[in-house]
MARBA-3410 file (N, C-alpha, C, O; in Angstrom, 1 decimal):
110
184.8,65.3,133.7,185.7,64.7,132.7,186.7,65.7,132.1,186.3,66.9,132.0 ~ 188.0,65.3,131.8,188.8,66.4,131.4,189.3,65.6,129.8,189.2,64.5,129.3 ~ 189.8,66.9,129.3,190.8,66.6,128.0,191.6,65.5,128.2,191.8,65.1,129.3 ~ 192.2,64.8,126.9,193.3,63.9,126.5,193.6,64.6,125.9,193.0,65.3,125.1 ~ 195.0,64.2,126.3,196.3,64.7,125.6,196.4,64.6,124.1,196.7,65.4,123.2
196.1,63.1,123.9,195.5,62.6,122.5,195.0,63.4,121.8,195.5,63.7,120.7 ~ 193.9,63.9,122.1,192.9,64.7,121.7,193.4,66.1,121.0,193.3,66.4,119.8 ~ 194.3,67.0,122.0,194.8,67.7,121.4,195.7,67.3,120.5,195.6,67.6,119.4 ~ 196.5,66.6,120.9,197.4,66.2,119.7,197.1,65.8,118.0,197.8,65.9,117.1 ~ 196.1,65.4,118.0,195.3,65.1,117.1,194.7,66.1,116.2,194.7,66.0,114.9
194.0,67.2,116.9,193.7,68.9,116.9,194.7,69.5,115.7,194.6,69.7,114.5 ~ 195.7,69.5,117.0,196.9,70.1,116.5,197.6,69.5,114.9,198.3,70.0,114.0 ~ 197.2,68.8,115.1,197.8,67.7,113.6,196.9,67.3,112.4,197.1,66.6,111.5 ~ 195.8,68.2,112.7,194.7,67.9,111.7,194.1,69.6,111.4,193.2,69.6,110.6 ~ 194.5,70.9,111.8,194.4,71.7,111.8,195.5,72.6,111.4,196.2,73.0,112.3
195.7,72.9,109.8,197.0,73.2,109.6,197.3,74.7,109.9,197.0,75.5,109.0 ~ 197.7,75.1,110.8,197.5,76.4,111.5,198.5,76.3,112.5,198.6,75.2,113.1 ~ 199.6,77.6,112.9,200.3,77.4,114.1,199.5,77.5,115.6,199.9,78.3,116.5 ~ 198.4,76.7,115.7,197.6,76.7,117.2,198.8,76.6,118.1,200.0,76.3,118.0 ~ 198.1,77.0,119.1,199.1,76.5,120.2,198.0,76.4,121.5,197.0,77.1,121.4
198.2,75.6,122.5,197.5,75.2,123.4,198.0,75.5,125.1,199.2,75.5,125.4 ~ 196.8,75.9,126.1,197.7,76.1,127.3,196.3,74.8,128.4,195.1,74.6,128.2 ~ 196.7,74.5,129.0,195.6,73.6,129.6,195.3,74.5,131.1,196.1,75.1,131.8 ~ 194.1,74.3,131.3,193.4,75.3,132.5,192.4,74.3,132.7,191.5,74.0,132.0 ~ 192.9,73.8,134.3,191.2,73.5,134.7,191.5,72.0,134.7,191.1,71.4,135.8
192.0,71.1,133.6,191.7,70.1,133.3,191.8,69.9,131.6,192.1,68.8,131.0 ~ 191.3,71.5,131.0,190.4,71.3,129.8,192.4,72.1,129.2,193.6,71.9,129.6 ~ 191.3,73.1,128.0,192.7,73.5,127.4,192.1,74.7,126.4,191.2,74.5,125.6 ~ 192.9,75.7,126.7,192.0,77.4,125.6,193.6,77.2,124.9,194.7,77.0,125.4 ~ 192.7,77.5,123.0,193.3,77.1,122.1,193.7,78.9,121.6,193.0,79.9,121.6
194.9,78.8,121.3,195.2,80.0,120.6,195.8,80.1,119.2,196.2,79.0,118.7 ~ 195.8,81.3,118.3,196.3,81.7,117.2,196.9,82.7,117.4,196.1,83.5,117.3 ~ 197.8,83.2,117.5,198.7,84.7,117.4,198.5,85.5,118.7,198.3,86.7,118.9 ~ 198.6,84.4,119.6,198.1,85.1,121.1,197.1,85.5,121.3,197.0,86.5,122.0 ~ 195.6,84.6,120.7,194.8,85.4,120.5,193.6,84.3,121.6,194.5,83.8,122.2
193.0,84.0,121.9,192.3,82.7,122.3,190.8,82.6,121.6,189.9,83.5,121.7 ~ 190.9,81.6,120.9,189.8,80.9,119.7,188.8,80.4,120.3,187.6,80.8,120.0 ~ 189.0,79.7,121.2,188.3,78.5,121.7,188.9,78.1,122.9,189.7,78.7,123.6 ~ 188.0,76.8,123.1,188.1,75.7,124.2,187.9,74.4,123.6,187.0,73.9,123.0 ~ 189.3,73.6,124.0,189.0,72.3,124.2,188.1,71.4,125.3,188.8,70.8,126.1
186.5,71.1,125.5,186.6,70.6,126.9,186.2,69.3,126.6,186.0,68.9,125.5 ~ 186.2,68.5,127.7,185.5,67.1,127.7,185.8,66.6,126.0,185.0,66.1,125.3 ~ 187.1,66.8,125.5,187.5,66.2,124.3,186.5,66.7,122.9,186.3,66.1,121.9 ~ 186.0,68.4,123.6,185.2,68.7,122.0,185.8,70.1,122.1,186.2,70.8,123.1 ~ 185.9,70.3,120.6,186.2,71.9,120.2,184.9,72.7,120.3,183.7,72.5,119.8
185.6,74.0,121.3,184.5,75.1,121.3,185.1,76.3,120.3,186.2,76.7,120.5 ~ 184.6,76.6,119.8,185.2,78.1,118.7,184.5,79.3,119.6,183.5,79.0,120.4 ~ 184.9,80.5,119.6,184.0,81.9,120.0,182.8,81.9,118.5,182.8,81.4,117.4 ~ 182.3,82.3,118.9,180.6,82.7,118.0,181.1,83.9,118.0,181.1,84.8,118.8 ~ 181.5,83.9,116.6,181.3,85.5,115.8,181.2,85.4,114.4,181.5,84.4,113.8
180.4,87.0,113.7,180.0,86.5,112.4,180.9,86.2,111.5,180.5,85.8,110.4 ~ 182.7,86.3,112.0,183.5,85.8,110.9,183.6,84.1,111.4,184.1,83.4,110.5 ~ 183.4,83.4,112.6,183.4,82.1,112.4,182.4,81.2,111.9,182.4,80.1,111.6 ~ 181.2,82.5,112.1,179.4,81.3,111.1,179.5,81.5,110.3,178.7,80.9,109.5 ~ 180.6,82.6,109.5,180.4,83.2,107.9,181.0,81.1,107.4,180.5,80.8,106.4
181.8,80.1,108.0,182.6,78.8,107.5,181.7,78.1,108.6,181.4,76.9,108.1 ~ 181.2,78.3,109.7,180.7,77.1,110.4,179.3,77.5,110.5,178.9,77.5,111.7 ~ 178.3,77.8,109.7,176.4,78.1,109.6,175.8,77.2,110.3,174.9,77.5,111.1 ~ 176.3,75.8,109.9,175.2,74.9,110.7,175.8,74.1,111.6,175.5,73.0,111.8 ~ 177.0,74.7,112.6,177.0,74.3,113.8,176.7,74.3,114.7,176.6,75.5,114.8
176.3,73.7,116.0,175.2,73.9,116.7,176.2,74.9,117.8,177.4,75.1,117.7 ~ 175.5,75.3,118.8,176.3,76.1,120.1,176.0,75.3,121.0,175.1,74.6,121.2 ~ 177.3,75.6,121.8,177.2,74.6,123.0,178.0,75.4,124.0,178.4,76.4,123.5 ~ 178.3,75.3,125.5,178.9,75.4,126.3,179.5,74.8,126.9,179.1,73.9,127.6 ~ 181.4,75.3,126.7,182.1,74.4,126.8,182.5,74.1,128.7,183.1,73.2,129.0
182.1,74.9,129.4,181.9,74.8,130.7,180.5,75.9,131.7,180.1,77.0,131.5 ~ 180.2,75.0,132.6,179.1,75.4,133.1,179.5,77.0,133.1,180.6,77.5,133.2 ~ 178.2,77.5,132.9,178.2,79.5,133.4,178.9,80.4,132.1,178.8,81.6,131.9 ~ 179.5,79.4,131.1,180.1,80.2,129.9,179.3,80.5,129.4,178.3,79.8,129.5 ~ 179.2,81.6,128.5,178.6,81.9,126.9,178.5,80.8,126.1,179.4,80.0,126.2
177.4,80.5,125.1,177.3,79.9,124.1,178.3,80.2,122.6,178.1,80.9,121.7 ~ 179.4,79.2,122.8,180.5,78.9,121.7,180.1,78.2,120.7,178.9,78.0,120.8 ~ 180.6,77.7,119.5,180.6,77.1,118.2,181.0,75.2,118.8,182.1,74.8,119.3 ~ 180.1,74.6,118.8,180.3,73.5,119.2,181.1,72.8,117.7,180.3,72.3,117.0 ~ 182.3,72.8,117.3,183.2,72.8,116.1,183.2,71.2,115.8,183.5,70.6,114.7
182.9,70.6,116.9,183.7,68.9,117.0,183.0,68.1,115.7,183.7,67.4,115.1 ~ 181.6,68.3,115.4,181.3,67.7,114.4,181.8,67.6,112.8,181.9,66.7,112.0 ~ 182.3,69.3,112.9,182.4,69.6,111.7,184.1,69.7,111.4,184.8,70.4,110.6 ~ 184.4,68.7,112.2,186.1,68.3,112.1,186.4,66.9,110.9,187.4,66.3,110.5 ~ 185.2,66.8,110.6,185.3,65.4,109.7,186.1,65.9,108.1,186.7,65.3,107.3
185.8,67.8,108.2,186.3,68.3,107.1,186.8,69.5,107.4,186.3,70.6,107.2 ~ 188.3,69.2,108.2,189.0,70.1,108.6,189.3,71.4,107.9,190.3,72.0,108.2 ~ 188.3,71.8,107.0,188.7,73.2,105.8,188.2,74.2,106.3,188.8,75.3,106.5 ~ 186.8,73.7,106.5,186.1,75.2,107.4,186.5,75.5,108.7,186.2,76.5,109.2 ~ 187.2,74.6,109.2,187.3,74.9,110.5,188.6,75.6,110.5,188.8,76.5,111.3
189.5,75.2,109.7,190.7,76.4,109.8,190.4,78.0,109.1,191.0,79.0,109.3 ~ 189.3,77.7,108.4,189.1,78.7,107.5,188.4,79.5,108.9,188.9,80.6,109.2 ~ 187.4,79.1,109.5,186.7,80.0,110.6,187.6,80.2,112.1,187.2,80.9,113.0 ~ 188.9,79.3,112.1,189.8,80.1,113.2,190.6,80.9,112.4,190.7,82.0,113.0 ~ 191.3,80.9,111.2,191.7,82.1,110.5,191.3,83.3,110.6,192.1,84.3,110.9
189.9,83.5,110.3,189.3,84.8,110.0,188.9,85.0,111.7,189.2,86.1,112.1 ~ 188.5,84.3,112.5,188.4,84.8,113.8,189.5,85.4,114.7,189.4,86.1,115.7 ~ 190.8,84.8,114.0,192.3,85.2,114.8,192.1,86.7,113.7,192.6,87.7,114.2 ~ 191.9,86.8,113.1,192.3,88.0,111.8,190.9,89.3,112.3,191.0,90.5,112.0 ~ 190.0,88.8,113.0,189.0,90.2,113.7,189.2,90.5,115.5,189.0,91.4,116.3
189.6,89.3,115.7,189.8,89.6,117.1,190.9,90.7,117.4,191.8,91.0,116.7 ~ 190.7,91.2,118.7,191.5,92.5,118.7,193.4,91.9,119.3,193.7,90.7,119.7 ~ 193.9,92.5,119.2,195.2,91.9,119.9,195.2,91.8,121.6,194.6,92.5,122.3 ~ 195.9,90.8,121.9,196.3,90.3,123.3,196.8,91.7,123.9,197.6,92.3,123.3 ~ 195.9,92.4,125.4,197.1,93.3,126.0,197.9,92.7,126.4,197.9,91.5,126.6
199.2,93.8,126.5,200.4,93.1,127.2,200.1,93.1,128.5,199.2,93.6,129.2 ~ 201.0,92.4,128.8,201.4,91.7,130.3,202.1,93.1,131.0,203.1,93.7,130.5 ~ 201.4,93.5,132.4,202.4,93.8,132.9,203.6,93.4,133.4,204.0,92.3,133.0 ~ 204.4,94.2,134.3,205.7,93.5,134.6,205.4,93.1,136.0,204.7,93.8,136.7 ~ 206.1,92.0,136.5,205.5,91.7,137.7,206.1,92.4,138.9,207.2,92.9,138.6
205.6,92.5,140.4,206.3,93.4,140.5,207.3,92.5,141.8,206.8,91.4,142.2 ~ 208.2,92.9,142.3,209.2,92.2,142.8,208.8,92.1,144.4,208.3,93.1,144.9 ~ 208.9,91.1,145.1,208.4,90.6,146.4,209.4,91.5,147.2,210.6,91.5,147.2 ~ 208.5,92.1,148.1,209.5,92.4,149.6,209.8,91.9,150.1,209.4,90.8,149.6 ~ 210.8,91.6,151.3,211.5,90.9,152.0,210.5,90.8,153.4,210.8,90.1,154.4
END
């Protein structure tokens, strides 16, 4: 099963944050300042598990948002009160390290 579009849209509009979204796979990895938070899969939010996102989300359970992943912040329940959950992608975008850059690509031979 994959994401609806709905779904994010919805995300996006109930999370007052400049998220921005890229879809992979089917599913969709959610970012903040170029930074990647999570996973949208099968229409649930996954957060990264670190101690600045349990410091707002304690009693969320972990889950895996695709087979062979690490255990994420299973976030979808605790969307009924969208506060902590901006509060715990805030502080998670604010410890994560910055995006490397991109190299430059390199130009095709003939």
């Amino acid at each position: 099963m994959s994401t609806r579009k709905e779904t994010i849209t919805a995300l996006l509009d109930l999370i007052p944050l400049p998220l921005t979204t890229k879809p992979m796979f089917g599913e969709y990895a959610l970012y903040l300042d170029g930074k990647v938070l999570g996973f949208v899969c099968d229409d649930t939010l996954f957060v990264k598990d670190t101690q600045a996102a349990r410091a707002y989300l304690p009693d969320a359970p972990q889950g895996h948002p695709y087979p062979g992943s690490k255990p994420y912040i299973d976030a979808q329940g605790a969307l009924d009160d969208p506060e902590p959950v901006t509060l715990a992608l805030r502080a998670l975008a604010e410890t994560l390290p910055a995006p490397k850059p991109k190299a430059p690509k390199k130009a095709k031979s003939p």
